[in-house]
N, C-alpha and C positions, 0 to 999 in steps of 0.2 A: 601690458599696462592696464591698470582699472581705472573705472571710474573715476576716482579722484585723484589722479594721475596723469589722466591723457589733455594732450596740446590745446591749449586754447583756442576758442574759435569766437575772430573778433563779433561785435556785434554788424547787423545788416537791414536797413530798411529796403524792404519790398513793397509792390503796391500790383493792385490789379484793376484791369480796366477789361472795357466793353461795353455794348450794349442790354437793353433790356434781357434777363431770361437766359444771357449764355452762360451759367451759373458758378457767376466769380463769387458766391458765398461760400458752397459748396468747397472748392476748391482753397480758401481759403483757409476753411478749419481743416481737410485734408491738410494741408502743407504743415499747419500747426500740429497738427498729430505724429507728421514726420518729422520735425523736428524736435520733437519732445522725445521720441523714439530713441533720437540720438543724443540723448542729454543734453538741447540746446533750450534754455529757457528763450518763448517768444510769447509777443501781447499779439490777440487778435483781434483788429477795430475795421473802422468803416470809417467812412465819410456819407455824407453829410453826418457828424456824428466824432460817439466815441469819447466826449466828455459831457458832461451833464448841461452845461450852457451850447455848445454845438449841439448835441439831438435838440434842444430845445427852437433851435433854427430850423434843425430838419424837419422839424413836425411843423413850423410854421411852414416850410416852403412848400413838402412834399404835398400840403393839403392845398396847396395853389391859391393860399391867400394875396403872396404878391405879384402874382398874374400880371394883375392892371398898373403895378410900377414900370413895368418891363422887364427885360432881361441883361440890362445893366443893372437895375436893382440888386436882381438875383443872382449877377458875378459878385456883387459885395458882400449879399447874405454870408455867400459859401467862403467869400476869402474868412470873412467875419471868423465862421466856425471854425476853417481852417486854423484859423492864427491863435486860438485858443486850443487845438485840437496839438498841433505841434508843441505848443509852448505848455498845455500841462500834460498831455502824454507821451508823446513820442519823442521828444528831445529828451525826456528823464530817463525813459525806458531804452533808449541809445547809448544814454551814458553810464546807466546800472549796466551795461553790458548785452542787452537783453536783443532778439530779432523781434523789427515790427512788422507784421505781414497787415496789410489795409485794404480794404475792400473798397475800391476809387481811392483818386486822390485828387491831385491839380490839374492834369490833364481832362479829367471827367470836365472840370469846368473852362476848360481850353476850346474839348471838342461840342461842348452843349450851348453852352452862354459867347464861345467866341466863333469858334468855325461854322457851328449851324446856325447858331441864333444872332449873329451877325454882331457881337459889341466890338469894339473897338482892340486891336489888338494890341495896342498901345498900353491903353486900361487892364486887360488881360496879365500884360506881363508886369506891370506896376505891382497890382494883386496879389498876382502871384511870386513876385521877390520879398514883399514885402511880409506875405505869409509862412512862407516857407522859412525866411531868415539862414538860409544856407543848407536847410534838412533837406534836400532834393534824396529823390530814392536812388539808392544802389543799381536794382535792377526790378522793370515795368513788365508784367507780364499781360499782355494783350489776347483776351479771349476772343477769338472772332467767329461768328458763325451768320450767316443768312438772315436777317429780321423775321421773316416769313416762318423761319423754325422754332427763331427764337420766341417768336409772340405763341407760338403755337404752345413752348412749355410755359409760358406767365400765364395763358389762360387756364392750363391743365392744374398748375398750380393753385391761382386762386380757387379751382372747382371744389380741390382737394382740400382747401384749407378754409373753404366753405366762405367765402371773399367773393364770390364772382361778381359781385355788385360794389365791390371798391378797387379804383384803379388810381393809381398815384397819378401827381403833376405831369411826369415823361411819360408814361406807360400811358396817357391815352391820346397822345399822339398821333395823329394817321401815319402809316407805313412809311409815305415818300421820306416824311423825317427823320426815320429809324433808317431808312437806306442812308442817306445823307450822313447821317451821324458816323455810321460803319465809313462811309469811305472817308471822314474825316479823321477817326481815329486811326485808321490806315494810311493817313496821311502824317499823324503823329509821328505814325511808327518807322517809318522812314524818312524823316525828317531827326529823328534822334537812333540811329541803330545798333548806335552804343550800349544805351539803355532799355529799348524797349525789345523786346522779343513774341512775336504774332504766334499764335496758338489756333490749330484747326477746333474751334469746343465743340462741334457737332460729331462725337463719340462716346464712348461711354465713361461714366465718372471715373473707371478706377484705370483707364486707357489714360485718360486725360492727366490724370492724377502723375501717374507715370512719368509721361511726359516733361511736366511742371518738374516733379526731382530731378530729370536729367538736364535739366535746363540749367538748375539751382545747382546741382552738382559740379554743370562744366564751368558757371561763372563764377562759383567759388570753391576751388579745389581745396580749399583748406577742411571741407568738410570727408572727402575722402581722404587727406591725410591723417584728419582724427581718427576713421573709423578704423584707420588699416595698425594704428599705435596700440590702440587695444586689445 
């Protein structure tokens, strides 16, 4: 069977999580590579982010202007850019058929603004029903590594990227936070293990990469049935 031929392969939102530095961007455009490979058209975004009025929240928040609101402020920032992030990207590009792979999503603001930063979990899931509007991800891939390792590549990074005198809102954080944060999104991760699936990132990109297809692979066999049609 060719190309324009073989079995359709529904659409699927994915989303990646973690902390600082375990490099879910990375890993992101990886997936998107591999699925274009296989002739799967998919959008590669982010959170905070990802449409024009959303980044325009990330750059307010990432620069820690609303510090001094607190961090119930800053769970409504994000629902904020969420709910425009879904409603002009990701719900279109779902229904053109398309895979969305997201770099964070609503967990990021579960385990930052609710389980470390203490807002109210109540407010949390309000937010978050209210943003989502039913686009909950298919399937959460959770990168996890060590803070300690991880901060070790965000500083190598900025070196490299000639940054090491700018560090975002979370990233200047002291560590207890960043330990905190890891066991709370580990706490996600088992609290939903339907959807979320924990990943060792402390290996190398194209180990890890691996990985991540066989994951995507087992939770959606429809992509092995396409490839075995052709």
């Amino acid at each position: 069977m060719d190309d324009n031929t073989r079995a359709p392969v529904s659409s699927r939102f994915i989303t990646f999580e973690g902390g600082e530095g375990v490099g879910k961007s990375t890993q992101v455009r990886k997936l998107c590579e591999r699925l274009s490979d296989q002739g799967i058209s998919s959008v590669r975004t982010r959170e905070p982010g990802g449409t024009p009025k959303a980044e325009a929240i990330r750059s307010f928040i990432l620069q820690g202007k609303p510090e001094s609101w607190g961090v119930g402020a800053e769970a409504v920032l994000f629902a904020a850019a969420r709910l425009d992030h879904v409603n002009a990207l990701i719900a279109p590009a779902l229904e053109e058929g398309k895979w969305v792979i997201c770099d964070r999503f609503a967990d990021s603001t579960r385990a930052y603004q609710g389980l470390t930063g203490g807002v109210d979990s109540k407010l949390i899931d309000s937010l978050e029903a209210l943003a989502l509007d039913g686009h909950a991800p298919d399937l959460t891939i959770l990168l996890d590594m060590d803070p300690g390792t991880a901060f070790g590549r965000v500083r190598q990074r900025a070196a490299e990227d000639g940054l090491a005198g700018i560090i975002d809102r979370f990233e200047k954080e002291d560590l207890s936070f960043h330990h905190r944060l890891r066991d709370n999104f580990l706490a996600i991760a088992k609290a939903n293990p339907q959807r979320v699936i924990v990943l060792d990132a402390d290996k190398d990109q194209e180990a890890l990469a691996a990985a991540i297809w066989q994951v995507v692979e087992e939770r959606f066999p429809e992509l092995t049935q396409n490839r075995r049609a052709i």
